[in-house]
Biopython code that builds the backbone (N, CA, C, O; Angstrom):
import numpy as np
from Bio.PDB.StructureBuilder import StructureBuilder

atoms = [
    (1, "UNK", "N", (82.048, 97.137, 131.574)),
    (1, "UNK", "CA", (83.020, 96.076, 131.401)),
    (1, "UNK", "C", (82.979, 95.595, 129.947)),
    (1, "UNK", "O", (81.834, 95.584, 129.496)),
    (2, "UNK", "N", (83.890, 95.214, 129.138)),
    (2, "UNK", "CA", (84.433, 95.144, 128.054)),
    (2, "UNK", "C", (83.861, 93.484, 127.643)),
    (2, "UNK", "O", (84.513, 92.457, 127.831)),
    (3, "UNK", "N", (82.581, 93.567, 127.087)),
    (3, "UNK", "CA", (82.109, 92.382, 126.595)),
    (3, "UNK", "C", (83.288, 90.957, 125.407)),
    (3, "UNK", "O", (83.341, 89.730, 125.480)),
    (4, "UNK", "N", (83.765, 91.617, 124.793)),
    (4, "UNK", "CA", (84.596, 90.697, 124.073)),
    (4, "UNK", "C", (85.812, 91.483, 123.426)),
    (4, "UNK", "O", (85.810, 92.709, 123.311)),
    (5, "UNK", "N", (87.004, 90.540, 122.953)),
    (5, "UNK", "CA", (88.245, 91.472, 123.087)),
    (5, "UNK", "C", (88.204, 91.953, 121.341)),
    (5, "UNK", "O", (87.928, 91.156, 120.445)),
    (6, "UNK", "N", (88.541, 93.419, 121.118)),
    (6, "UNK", "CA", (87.996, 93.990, 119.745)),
    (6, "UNK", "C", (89.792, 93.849, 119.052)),
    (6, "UNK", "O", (89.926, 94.784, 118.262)),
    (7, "UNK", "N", (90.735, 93.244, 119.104)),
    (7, "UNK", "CA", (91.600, 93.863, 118.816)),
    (7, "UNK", "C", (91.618, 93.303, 117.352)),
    (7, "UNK", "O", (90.608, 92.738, 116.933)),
    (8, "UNK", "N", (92.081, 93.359, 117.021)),
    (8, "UNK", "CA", (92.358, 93.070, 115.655)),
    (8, "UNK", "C", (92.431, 91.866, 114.833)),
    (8, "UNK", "O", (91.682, 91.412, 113.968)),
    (9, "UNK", "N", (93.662, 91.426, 115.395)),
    (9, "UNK", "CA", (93.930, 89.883, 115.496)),
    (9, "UNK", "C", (92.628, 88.912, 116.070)),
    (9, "UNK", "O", (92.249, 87.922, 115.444)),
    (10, "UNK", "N", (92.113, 89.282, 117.143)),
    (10, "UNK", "CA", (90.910, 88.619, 117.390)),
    (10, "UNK", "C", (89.741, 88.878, 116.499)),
    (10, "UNK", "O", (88.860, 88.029, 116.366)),
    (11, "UNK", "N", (89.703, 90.284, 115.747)),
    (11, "UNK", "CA", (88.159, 90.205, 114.771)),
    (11, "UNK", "C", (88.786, 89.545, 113.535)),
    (11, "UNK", "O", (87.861, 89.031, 112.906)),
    (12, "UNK", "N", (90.263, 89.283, 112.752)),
    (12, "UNK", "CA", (90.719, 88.937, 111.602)),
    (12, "UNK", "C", (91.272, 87.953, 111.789)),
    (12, "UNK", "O", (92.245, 87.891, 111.037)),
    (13, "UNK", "N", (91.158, 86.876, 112.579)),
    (13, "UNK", "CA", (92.336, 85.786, 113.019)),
    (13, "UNK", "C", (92.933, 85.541, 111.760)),
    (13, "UNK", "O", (94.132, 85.689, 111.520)),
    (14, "UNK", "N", (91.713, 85.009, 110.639)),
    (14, "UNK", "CA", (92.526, 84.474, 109.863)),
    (14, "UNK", "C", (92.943, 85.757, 108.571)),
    (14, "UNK", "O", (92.736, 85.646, 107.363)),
    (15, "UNK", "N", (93.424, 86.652, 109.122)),
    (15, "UNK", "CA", (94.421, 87.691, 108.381)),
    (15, "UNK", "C", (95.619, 88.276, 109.628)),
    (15, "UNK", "O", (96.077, 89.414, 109.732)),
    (16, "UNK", "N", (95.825, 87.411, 110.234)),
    (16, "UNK", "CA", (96.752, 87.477, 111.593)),
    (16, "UNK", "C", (98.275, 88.021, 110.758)),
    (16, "UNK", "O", (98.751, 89.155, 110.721)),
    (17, "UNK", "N", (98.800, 86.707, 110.121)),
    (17, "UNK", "CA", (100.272, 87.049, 109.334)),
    (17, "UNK", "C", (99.960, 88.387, 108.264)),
    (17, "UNK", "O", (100.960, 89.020, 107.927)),
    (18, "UNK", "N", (98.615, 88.847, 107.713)),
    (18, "UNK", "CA", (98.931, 89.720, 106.983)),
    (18, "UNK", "C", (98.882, 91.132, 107.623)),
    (18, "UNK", "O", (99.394, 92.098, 107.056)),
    (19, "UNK", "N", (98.166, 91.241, 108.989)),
    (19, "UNK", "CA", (98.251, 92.730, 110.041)),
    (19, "UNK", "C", (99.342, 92.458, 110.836)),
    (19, "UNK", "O", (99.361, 93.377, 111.655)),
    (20, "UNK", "N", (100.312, 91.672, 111.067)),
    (20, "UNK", "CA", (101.733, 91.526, 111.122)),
    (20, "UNK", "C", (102.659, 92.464, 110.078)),
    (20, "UNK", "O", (103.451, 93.399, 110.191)),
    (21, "UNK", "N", (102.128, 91.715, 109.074)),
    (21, "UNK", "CA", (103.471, 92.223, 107.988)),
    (21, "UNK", "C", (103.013, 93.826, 107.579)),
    (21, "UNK", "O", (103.829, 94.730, 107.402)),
    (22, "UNK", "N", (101.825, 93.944, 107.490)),
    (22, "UNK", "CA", (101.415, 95.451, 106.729)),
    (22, "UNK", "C", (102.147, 96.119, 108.076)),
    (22, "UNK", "O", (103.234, 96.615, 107.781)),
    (23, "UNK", "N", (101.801, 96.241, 109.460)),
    (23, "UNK", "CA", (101.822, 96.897, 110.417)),
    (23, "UNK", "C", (103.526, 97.066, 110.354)),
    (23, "UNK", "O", (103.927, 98.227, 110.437)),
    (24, "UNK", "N", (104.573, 95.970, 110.211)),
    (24, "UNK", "CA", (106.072, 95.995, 109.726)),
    (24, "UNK", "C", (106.279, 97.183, 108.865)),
    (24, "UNK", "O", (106.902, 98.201, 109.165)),
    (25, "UNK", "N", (105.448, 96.817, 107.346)),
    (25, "UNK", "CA", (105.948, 97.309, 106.118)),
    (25, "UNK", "C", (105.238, 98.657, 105.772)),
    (25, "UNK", "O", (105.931, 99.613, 105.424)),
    (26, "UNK", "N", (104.134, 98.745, 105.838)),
    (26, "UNK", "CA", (103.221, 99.771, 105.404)),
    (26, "UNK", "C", (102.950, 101.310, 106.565)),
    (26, "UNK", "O", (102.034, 101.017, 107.334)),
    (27, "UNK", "N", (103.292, 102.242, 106.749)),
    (27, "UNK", "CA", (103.219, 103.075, 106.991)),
    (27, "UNK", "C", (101.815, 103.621, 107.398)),
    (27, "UNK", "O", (101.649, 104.040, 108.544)),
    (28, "UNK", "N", (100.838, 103.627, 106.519)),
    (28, "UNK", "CA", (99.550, 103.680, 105.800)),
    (28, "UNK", "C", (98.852, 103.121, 107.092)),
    (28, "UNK", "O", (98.137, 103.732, 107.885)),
    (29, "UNK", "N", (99.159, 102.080, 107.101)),
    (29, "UNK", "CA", (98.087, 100.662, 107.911)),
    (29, "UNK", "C", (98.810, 101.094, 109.156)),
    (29, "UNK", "O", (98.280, 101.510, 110.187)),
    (30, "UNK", "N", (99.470, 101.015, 109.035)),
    (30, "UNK", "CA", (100.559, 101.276, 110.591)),
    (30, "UNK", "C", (99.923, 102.410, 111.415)),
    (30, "UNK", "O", (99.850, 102.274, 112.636)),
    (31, "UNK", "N", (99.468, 103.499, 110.825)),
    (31, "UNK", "CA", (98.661, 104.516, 111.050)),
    (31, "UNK", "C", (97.409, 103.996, 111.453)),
    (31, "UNK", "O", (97.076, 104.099, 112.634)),
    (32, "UNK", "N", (96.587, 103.388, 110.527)),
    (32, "UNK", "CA", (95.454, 102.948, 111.032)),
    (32, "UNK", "C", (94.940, 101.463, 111.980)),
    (32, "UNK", "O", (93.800, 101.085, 112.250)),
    (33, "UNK", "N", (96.098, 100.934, 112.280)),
    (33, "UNK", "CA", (96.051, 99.779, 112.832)),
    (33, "UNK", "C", (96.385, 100.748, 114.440)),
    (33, "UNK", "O", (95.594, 100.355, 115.297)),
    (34, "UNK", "N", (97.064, 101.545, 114.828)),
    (34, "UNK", "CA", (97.707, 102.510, 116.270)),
    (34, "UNK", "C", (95.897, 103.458, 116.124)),
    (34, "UNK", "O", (95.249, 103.517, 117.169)),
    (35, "UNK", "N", (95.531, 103.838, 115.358)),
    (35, "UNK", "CA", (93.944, 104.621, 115.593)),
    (35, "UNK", "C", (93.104, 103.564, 116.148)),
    (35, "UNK", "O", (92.803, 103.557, 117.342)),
    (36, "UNK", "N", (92.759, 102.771, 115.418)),
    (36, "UNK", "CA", (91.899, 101.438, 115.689)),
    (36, "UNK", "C", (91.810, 101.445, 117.173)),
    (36, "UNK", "O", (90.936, 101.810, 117.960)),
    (37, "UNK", "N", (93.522, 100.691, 117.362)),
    (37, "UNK", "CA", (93.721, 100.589, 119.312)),
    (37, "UNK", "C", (93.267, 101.555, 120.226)),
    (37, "UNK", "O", (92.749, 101.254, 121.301)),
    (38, "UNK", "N", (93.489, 103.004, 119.732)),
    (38, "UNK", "CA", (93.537, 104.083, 120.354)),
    (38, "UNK", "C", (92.023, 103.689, 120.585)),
    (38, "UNK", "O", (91.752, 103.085, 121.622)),
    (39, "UNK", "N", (91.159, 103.951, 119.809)),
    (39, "UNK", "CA", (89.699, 103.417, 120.216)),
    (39, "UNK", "C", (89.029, 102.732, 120.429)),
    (39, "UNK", "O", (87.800, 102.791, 120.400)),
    (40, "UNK", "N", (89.903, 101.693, 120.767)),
    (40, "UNK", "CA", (89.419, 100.509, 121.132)),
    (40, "UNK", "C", (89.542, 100.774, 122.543)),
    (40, "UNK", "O", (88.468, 100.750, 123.143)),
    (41, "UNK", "N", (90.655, 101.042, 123.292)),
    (41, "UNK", "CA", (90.722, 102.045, 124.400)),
    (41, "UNK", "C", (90.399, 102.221, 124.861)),
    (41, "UNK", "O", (90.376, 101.726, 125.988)),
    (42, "UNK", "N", (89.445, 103.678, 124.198)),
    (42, "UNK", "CA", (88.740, 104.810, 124.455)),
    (42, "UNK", "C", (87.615, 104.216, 124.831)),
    (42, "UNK", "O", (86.980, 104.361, 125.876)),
    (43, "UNK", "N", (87.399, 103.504, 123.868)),
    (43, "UNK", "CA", (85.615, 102.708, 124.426)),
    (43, "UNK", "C", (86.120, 101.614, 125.388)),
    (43, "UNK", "O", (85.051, 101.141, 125.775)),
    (44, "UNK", "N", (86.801, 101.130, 125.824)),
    (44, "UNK", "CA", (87.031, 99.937, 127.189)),
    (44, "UNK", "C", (86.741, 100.921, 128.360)),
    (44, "UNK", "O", (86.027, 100.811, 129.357)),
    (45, "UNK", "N", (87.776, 102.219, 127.762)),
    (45, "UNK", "CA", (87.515, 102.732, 129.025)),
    (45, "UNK", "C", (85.826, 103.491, 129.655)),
    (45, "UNK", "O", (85.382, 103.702, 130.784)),
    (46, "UNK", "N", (85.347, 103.688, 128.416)),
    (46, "UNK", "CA", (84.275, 104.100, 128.862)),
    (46, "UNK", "C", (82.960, 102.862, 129.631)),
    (46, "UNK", "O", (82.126, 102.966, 130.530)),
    (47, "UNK", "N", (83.262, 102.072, 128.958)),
    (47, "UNK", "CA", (82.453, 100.514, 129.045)),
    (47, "UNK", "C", (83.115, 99.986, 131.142)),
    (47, "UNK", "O", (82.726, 99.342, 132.115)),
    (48, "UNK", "N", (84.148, 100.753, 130.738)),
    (48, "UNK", "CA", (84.658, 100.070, 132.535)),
    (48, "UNK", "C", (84.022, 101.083, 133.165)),
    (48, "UNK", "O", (83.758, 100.667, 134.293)),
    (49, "UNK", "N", (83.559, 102.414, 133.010)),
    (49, "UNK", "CA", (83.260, 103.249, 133.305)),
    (49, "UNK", "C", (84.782, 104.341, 134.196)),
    (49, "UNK", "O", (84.912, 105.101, 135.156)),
    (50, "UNK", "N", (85.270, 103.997, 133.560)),
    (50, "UNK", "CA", (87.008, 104.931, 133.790)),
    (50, "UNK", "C", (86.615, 105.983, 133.544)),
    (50, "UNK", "O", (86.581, 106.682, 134.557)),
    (51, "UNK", "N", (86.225, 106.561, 132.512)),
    (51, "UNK", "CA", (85.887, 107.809, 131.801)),
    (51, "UNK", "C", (84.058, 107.877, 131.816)),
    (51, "UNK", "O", (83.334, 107.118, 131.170)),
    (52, "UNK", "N", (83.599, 108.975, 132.718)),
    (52, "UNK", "CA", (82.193, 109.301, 132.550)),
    (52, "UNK", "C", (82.228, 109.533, 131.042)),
    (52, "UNK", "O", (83.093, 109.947, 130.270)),
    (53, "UNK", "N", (80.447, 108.937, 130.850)),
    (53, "UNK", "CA", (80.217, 109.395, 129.459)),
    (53, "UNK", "C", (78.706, 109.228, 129.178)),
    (53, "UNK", "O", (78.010, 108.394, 129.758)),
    (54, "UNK", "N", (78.376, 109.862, 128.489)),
    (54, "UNK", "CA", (76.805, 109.502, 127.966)),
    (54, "UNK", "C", (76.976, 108.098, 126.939)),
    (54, "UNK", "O", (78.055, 107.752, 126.459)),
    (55, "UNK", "N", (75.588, 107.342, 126.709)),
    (55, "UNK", "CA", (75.560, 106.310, 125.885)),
    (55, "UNK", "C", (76.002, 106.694, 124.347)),
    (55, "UNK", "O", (76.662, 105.957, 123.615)),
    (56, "UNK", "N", (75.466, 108.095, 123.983)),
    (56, "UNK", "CA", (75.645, 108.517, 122.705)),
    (56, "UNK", "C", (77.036, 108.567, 122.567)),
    (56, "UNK", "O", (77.466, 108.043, 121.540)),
    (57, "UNK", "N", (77.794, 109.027, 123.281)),
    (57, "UNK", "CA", (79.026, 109.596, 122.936)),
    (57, "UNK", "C", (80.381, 108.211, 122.849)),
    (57, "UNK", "O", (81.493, 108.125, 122.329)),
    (58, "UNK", "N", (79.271, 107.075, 123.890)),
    (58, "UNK", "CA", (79.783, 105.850, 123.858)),
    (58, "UNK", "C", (79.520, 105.065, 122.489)),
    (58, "UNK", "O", (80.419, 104.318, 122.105)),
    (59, "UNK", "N", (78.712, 105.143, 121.960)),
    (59, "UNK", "CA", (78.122, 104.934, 120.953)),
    (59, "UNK", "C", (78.729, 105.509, 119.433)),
    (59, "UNK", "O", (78.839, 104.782, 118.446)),
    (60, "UNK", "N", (79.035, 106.727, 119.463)),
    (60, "UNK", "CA", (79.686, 107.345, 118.439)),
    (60, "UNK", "C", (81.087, 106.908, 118.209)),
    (60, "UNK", "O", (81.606, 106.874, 117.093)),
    (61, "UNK", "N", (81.803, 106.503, 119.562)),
    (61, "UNK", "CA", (82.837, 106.123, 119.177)),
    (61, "UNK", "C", (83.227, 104.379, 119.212)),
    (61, "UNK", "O", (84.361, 103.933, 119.384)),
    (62, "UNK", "N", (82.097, 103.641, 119.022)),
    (62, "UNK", "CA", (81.854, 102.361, 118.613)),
    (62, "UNK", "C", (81.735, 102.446, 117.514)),
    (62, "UNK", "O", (82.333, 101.467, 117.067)),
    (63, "UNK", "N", (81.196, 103.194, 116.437)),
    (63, "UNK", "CA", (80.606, 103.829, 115.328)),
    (63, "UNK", "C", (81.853, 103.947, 114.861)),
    (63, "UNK", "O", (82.259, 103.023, 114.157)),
    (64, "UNK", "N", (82.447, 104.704, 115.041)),
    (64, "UNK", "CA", (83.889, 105.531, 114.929)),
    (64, "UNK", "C", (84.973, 103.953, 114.086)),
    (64, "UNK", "O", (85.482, 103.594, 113.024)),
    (65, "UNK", "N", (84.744, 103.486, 115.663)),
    (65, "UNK", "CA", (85.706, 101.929, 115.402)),
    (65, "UNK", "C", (85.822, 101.210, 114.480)),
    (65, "UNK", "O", (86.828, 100.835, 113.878)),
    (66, "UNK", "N", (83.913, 100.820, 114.232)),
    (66, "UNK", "CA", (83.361, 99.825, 113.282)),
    (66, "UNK", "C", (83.874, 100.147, 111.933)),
    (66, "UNK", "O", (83.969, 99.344, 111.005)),
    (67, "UNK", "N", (84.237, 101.559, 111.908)),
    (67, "UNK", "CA", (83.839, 102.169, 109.990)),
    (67, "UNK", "C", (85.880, 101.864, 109.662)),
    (67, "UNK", "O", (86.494, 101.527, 108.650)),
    (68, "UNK", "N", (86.223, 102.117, 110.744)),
    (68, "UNK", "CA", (87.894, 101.868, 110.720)),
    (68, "UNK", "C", (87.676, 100.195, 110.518)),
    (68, "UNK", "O", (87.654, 99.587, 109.448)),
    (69, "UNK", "N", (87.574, 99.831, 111.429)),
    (69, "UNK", "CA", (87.314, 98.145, 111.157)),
    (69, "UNK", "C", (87.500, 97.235, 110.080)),
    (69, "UNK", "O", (88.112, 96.196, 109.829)),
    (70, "UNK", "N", (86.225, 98.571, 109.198)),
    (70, "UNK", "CA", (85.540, 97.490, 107.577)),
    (70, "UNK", "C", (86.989, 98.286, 106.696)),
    (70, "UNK", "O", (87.607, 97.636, 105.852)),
    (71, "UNK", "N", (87.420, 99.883, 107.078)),
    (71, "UNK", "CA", (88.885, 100.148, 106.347)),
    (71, "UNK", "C", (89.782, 99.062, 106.328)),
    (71, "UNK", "O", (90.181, 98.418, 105.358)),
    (72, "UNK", "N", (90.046, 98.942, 107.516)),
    (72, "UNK", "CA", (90.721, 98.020, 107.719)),
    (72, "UNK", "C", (91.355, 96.788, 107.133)),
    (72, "UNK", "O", (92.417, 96.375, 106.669)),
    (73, "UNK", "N", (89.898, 96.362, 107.458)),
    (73, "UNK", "CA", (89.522, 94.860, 106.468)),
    (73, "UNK", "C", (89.492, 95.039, 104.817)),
    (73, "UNK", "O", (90.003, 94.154, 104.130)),
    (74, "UNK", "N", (88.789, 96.377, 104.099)),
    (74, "UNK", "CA", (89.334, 96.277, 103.004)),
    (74, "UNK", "C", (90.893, 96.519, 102.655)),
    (74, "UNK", "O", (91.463, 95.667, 101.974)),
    (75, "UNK", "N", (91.541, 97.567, 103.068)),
    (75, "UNK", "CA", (92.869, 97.221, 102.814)),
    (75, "UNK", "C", (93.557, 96.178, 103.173)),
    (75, "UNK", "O", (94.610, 96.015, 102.558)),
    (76, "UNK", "N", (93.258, 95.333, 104.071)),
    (76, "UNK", "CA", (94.358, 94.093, 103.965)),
    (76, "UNK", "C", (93.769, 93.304, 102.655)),
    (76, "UNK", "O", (94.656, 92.917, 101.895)),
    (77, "UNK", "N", (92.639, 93.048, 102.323)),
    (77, "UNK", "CA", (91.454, 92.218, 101.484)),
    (77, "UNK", "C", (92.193, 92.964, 99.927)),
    (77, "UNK", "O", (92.186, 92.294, 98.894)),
    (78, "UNK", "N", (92.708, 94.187, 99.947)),
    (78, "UNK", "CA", (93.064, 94.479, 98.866)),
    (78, "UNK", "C", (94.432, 94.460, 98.430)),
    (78, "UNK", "O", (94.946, 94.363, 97.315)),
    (79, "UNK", "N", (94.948, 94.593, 99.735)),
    (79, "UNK", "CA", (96.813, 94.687, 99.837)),
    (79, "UNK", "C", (96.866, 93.183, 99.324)),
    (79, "UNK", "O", (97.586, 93.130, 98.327)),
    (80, "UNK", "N", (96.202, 91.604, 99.766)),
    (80, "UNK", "CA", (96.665, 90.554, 99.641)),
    (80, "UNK", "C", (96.115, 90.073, 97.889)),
    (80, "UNK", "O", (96.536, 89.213, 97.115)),
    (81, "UNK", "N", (95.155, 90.956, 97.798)),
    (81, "UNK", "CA", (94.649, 90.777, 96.329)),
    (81, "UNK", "C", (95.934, 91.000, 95.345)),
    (81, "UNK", "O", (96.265, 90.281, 94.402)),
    (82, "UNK", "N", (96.485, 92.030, 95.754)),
    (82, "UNK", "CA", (97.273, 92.874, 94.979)),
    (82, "UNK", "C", (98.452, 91.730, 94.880)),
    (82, "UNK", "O", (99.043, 91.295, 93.892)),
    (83, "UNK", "N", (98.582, 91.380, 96.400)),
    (83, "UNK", "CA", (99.996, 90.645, 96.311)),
    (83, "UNK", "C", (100.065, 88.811, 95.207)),
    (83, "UNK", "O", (101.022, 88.260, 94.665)),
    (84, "UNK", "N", (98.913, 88.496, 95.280)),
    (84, "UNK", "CA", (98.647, 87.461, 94.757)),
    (84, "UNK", "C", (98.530, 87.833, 93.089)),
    (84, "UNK", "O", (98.360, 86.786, 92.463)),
    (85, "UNK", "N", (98.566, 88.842, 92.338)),
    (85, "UNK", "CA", (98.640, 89.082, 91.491)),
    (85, "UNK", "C", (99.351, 89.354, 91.300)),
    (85, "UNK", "O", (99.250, 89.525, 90.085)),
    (86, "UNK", "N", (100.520, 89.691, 91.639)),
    (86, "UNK", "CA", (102.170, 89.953, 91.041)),
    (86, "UNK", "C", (102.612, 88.985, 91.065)),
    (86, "UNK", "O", (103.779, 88.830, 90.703)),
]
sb = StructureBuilder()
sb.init_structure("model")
sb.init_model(0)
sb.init_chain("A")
sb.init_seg("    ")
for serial, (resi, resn, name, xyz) in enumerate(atoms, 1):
    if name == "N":
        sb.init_residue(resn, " ", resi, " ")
    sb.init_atom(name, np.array(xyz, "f"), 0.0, 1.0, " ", f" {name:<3s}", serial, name[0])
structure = sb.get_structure()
């Protein structure tokens, strides 16, 4: 069972309006904001136990998530840098 909700908006609240607008405008992010979910998913479902799985393989793709996550977080952290400088 799915200890706390990973989505996005809930780990960045306060970058909510800017994974709005990139996910609109940016192509790029749009891509990696639809992967993110996809594995966020993937691991609910394994955590509900929907999908048999070993811990490792549960594990790898927590791993998987986290490293998208900190992407994540630097491109918005850099997209809004950028924007505040023009």
């Amino acid at each position: 069972m799915p200890i706390e909700d990973h989505s996005l908006i809930n780990e960045f609240p306060e970058f909510k309006d800017d994974i709005h607008q990139l996910k609109m405008d940016d192509a790029h992010f749009k891509k990696l904001y639809e992967e993110y979910n996809h594995l966020t998913k993937e691991v609910e479902k394994r955590e509900q136990e929907i999908i048999p799985t070993t811990t490792a393989e549960e594990e790898k793709l927590k791993k998987q998530r986290l490293q998208l996550k900190d992407t994540i977080q630097g491109y918005i952290k850099a997209t809004r840098l950028a924007a505040e400088k023009a």
